[in-house]
RODREN-631929 format. One line per 2 residues: their letters; for each residue x, z, y of C-alpha. Coordinates in nm, 4 decimals, decimal comma. Each point is the difference from the previous one (the first is absolute). Layout:
BEGIN
A) X/Z/Y | ...;
***
This chain:
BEGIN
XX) -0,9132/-6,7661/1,9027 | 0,0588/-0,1497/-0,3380;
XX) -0,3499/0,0704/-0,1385 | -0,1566/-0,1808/0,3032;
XX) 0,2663/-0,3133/0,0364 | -0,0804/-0,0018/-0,3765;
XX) -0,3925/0,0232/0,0003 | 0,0488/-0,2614/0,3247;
XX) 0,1663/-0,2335/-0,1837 | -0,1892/0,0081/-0,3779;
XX) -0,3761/0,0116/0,2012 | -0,0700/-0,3810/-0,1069;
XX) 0,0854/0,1022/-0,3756 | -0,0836/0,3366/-0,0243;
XX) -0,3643/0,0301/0,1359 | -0,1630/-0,2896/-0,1428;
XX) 0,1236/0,2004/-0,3424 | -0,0722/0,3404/0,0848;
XX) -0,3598/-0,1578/0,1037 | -0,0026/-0,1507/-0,3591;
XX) 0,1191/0,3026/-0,1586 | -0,2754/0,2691/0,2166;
XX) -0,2668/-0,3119/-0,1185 | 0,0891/0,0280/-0,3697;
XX) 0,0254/0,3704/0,0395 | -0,3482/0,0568/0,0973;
XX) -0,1305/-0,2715/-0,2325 | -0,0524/0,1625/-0,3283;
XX) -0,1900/-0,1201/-0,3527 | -0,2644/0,2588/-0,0655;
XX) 0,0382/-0,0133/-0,3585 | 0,3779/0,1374/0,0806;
XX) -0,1197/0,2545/0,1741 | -0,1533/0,1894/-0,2757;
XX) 0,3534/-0,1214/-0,1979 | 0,2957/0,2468/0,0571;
XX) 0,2439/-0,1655/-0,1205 | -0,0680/-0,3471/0,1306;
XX) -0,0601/0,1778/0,3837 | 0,3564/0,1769/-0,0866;
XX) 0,1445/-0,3384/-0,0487 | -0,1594/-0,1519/0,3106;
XX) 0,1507/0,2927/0,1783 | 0,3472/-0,0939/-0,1136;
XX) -0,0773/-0,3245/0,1139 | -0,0737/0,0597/0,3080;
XX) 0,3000/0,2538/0,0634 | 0,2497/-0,2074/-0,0890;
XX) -0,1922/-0,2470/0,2032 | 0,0351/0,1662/0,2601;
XX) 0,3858/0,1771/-0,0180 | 0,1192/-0,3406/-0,0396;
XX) -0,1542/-0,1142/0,3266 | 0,1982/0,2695/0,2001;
XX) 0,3069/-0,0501/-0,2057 | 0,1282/-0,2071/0,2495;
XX) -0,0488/0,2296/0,2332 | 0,0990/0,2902/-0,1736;
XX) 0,3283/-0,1917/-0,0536 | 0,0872/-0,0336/0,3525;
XX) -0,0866/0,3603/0,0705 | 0,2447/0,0637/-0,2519;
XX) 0,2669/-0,1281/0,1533 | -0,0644/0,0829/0,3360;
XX) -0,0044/0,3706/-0,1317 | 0,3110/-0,0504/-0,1546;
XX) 0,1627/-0,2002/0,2597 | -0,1089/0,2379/0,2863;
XX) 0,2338/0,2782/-0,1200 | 0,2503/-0,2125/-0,0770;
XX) 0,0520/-0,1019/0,3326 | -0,0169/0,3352/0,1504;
XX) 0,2906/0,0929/-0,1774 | 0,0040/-0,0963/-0,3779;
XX) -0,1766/0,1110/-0,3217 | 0,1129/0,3612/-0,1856;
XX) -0,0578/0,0245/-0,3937 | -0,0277/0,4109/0,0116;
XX) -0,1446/0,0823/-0,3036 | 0,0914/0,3972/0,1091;
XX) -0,2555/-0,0246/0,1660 | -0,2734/-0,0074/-0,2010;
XX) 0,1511/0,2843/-0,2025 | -0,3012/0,2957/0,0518;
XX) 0,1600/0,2957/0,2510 | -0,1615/0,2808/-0,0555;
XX) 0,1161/0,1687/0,3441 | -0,2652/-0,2433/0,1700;
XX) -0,2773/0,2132/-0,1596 | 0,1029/0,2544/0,2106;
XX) -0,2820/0,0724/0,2595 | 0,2784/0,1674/0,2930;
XX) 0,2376/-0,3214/-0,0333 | -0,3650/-0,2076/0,0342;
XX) -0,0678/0,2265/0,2626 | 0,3089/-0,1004/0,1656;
XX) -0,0070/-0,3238/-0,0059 | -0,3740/-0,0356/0,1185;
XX) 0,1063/0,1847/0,3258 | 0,3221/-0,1616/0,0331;
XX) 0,0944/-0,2817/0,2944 | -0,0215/-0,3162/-0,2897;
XX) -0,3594/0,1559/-0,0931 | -0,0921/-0,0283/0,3637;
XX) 0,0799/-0,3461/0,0408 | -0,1335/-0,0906/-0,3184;
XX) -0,3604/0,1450/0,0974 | -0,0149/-0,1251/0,3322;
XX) 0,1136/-0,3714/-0,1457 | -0,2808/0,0486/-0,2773;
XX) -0,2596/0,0725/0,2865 | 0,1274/-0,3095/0,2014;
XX) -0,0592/-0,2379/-0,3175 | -0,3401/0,1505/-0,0787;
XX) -0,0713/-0,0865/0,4094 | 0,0936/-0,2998/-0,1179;
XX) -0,1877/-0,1057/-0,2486 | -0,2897/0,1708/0,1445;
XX) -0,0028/-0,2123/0,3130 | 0,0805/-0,2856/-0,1604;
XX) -0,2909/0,0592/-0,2493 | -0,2313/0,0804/0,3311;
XX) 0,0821/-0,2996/0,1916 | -0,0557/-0,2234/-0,2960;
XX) -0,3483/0,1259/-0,0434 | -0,0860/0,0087/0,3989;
XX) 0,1302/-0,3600/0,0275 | -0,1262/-0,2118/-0,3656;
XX) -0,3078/0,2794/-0,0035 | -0,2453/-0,2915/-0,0010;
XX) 0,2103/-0,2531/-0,2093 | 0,0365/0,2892/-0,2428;
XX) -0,3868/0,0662/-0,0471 | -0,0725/-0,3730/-0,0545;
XX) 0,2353/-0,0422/-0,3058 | -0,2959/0,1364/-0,1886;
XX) -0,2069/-0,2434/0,0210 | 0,3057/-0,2533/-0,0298;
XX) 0,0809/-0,2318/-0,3017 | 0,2979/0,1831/-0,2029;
XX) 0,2116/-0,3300/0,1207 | -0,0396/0,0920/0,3874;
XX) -0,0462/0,3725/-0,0344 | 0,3592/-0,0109/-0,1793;
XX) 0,1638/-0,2554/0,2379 | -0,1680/0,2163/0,3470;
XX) 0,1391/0,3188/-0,2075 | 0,3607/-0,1219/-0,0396;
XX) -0,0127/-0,0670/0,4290 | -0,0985/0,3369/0,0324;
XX) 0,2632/0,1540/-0,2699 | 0,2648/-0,2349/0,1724;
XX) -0,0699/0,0784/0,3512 | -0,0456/0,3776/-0,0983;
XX) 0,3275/0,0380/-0,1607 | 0,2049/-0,2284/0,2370;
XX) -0,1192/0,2600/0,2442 | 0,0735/0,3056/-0,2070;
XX) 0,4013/-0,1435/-0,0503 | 0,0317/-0,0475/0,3658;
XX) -0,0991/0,3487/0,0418 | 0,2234/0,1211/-0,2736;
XX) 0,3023/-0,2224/0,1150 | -0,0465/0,2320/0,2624;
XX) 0,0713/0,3343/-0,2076 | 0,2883/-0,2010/-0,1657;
XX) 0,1496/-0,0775/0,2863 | 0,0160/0,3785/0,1271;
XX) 0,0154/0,1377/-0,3880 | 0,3216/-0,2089/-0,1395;
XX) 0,2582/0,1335/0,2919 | -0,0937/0,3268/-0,0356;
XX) 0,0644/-0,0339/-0,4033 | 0,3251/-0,1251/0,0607;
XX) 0,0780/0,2613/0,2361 | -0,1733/0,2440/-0,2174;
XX) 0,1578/-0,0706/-0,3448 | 0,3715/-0,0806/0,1664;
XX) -0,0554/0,3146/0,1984 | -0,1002/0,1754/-0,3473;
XX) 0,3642/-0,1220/-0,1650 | 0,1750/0,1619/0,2637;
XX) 0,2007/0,3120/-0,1153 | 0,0058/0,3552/0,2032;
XX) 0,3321/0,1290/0,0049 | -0,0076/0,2348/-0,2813;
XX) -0,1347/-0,2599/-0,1986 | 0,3139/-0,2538/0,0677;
XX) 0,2140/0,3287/-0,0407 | -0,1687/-0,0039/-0,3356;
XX) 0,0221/-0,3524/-0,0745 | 0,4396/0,0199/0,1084;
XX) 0,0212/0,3085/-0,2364 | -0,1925/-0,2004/-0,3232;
XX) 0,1777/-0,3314/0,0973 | 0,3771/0,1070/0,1106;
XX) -0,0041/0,3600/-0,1975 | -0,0201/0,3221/0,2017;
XX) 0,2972/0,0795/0,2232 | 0,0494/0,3591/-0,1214;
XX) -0,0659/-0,0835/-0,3304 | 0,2650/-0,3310/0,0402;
XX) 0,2710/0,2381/0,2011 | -0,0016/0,2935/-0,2675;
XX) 0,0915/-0,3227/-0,2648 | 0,2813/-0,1052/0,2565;
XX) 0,1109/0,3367/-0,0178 | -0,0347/0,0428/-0,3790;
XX) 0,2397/-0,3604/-0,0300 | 0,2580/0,1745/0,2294;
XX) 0,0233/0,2837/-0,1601 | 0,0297/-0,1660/-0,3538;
XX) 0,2540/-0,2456/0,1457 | 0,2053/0,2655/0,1622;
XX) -0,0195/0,1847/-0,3467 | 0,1452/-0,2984/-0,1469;
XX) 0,3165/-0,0006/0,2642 | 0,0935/0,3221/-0,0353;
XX) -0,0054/0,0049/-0,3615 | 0,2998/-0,2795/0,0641;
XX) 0,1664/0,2264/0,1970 | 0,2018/0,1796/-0,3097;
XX) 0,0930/-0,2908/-0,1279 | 0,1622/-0,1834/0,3691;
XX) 0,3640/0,0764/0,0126 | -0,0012/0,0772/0,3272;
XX) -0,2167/0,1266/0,3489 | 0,1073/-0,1298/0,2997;
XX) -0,1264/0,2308/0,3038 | -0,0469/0,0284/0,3318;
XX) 0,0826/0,2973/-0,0407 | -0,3855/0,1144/0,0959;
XX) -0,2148/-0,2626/0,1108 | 0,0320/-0,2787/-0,2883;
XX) 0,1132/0,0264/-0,3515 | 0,0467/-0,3284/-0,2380;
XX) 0,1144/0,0386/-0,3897 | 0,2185/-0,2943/-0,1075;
XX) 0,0395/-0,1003/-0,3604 | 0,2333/-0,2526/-0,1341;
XX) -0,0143/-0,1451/-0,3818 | 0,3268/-0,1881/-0,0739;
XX) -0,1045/-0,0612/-0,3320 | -0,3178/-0,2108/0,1822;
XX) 0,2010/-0,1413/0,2829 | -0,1415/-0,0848/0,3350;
XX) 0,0431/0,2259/0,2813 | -0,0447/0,3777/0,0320;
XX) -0,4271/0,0486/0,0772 | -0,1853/0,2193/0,1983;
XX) -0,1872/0,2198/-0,2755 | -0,1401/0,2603/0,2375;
XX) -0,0458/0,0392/0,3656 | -0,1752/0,2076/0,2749;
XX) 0,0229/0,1922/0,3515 | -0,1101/0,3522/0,0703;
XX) -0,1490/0,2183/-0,2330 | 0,0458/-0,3011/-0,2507;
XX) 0,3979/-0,0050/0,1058 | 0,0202/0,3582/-0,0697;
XX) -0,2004/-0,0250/-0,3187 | 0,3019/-0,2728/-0,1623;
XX) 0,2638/0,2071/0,1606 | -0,1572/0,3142/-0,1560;
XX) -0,0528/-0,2034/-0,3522 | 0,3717/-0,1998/0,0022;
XX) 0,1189/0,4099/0,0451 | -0,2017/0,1165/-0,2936;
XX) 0,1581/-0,2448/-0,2347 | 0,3604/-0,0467/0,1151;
XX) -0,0535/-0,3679/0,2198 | 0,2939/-0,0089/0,2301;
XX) -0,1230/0,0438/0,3705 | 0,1732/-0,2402/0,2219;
XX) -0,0338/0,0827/0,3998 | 0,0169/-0,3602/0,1529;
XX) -0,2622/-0,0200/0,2529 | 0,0320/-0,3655/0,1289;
XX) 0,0187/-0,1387/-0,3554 | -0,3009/0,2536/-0,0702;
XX) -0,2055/-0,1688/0,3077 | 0,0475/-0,3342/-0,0881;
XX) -0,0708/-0,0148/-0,3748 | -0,3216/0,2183/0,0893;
XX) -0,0801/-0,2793/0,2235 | 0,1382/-0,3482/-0,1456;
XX) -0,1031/0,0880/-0,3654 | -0,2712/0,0836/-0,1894;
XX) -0,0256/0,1463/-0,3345 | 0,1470/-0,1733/-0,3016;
XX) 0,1488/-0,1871/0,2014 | 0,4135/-0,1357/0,0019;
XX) 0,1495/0,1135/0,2695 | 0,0487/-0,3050/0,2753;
XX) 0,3949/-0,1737/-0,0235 | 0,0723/0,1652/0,3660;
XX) -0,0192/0,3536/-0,0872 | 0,1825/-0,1012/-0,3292;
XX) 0,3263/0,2047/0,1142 | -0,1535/0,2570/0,1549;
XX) -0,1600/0,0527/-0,3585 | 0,2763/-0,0990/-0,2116;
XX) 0,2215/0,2943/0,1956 | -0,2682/0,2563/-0,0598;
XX) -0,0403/-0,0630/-0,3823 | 0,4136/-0,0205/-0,0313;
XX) -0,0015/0,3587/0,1558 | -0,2582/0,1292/-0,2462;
XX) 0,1753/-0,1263/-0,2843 | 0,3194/0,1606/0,1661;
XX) -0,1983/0,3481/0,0062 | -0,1386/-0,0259/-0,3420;
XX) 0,3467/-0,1181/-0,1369 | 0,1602/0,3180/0,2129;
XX) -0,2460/0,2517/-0,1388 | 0,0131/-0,1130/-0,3440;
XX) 0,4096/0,0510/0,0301 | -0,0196/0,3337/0,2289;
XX) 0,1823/-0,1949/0,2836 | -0,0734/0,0220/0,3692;
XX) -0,2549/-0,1722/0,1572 | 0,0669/-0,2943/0,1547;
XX) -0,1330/-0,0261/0,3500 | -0,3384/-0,1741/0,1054;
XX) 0,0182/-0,3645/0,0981 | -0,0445/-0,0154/0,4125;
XX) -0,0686/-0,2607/0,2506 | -0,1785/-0,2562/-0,3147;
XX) -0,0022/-0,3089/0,1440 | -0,3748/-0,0783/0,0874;
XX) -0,0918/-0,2261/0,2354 | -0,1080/0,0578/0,2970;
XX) -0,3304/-0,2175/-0,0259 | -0,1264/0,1868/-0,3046;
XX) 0,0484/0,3671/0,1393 | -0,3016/0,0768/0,2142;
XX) 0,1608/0,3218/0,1017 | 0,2764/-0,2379/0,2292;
X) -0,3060/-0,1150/0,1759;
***
């Protein structure tokens, strides 16, 4: 459509000098003809001549082929792809893709085009037949002028026909290449597993930080002054540092296996066991490791530590015992056994 708006609209100037330029081209000195150098300069001449009549037309094709893609859906710099791949060579993957669906398509829109052309070329020559044969005996003025109808008229009626194929040919490539970006299941599987990490690989770390982490509690668990428990079910090693200030903390922590594991650790290096199951419940709950130990359970903790320093102080004088704190004062609201 560009090449014929643009040959439409430059006929005035560009025939008159393409009719000048065909006249000096057949006009030659016969002295220059037996020069090779001077008919190598005349051929230069005429050349440039000639590519700077369809400049302007070779400018707005140009653009138009620049602008068409553009518009369908913006311009790509992929200089991967001109990078050779050698895996094209290979005559199965040709194979393939010469008997694949795209192929198919591709062929039978290369047969419509040639159709194309071919009628268009056919009814040209059945309709201007005569006009045709008389541009021999036509001056080069007329024969050019008579020639540009014909080109004009010829290719206004090839573009109709191929507006046609565009038409039909530029949904389908949409569909085609969107349909193309779409990912099968395993390959979006694939794409979460690169992207977000693979969920094995990402739960075997979340183990690996638990385990380190609950390496790192019980390793405080020889140095806490004391394990509150439930007796069974929870088991939470208190340490207090006067020298530090603050509150008593919460160095270790667990229920279950983890329970037994402090009770079983406290044991093995002489940390007083203290059976106080609400206050056990609620610190399990209410606080989390390293943490002070909240103002409300404040007695409840301050009666525990007083009895361990009681038993330590009894021991180190081969006294009695004195007897475990009961009934700590622990509110009601922070002791999810009461519920």
């Amino acid at each position: 459509m560009t090449g014929v708006a643009g040959m439409y609209a430059m006929a005035g100037w560009m025939w008159p000098r393409s009719a000048q330029l065909l006249r000096d081209g057949l006009t030659v000195d016969r002295r220059a003809i037996f020069d090779p150098s001077a008919m190598f300069s005349i051929l230069i001449e005429r050349v440039t001549d000639g590519l700077l009549l369809l400049a302007p037309l070779m400018l707005a094709l140009l653009v138009s082929a620049v602008a068409a893609p553009f518009l369908m859906g913006g311009i790509s710099f992929a200089p991967k792809a001109l990078t050779p791949k050698f895996g094209k060579l290979n005559p199965m993957a040709g194979l393939k893709r010469m008997v694949s669906s795209t192929a198919l398509i591709e062929l039978t829109k290369g047969i419509g085009k040639a159709t194309l052309v071919g009628s268009v070329a056919v009814w040209v020559v059945m309709r201007d037949h005569e006009k045709l044969f008389a541009l021999f005996g036509a001056p080069i003025d007329v024969a050019l002028a008579a020639t540009g109808d014909v080109v004009i008229t010829a290719t206004l009626a090839l573009v109709a026909g191929m507006g046609l194929i565009v038409a039909i040919d530029v949904p389908f490539q949409l569909w085609h290449y969107h349909s193309e970006l779409k990912m099968t299941k395993e390959e979006a599987r694939q794409e979460f597993k690169e992207q977000e990490g693979d969920p094995h690989v990402k739960g075997r770390i979340r183990q690996q930080q638990r385990e380190m982490a609950r390496g790192r509690m019980m390793s405080n668990v020889p140095k806490a002054d004391v394990v509150v428990t439930n007796p069974t079910h929870y088991s939470v090693a208190l340490r207090y540092e006067s020298a530090k200030g603050g509150a008593p903390r919460v160095v270790a922590k667990g229920a279950g296996e983890v329970a037994l594991r402090i009770r079983t650790l406290a044991a093995e290096h002489g940390v007083p066991l203290v059976e106080a199951p609400p206050l056990a419940r609620a610190l399990h709950k209410h606080v989390e490791l390293e943490q002070e130990v909240p103002a409300r359970l404040f007695r409840a903790v301050a009666e525990v530590l007083a009895y361990v320093y009681q038993l330590n102080e009894a021991f180190s004088r081969g006294v009695e015992a004195p007897h475990a704190p009961d009934d700590l004062p622990v509110p009601a609201d922070m002791d999810p056994g009461s519920d």
